[in-house]
N, C-alpha and C positions, 0 to 999 in steps of 0.2 A: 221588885222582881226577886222568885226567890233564887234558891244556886240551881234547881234542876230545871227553871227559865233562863236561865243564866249559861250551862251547858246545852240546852235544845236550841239557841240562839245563836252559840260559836258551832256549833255542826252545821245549821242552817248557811251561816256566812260561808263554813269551809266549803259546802257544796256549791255555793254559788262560783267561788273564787277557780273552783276547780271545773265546772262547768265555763267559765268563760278563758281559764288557760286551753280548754280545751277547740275554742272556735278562734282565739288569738290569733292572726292573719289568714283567717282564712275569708272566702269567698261566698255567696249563698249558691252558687251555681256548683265550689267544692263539696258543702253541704248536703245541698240535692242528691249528690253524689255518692256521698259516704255514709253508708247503712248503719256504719257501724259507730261512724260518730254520731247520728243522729239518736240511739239507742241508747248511747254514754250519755248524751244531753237528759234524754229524756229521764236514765237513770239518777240524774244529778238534780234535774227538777223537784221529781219527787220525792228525795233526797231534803232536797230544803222546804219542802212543807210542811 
């Protein structure tokens, strides 16, 4: 793996890591709910692609 495999890999983790502080006790009915975490999520997914 080279180092710019190596950097596109720790972004990928950070976005996961921070996508899932972001649902961290929550509910899927709070989920449902919040437009705007769903929007954070879905910014973080693509984030780690």
């Amino acid at each position: 793996m080279g180092f710019n495999d190596s950097i596109r890999k720790q972004h990928m983790l950070d976005a996961i890591d921070e996508a899932l502080s972001f649902v961290s006790g929550k509910t899927r009915t709070e989920l449902d709910a919040d437009r705007m975490l769903v929007l954070s999520l879905i910014k973080e997914i693509r984030d780690a692609q």
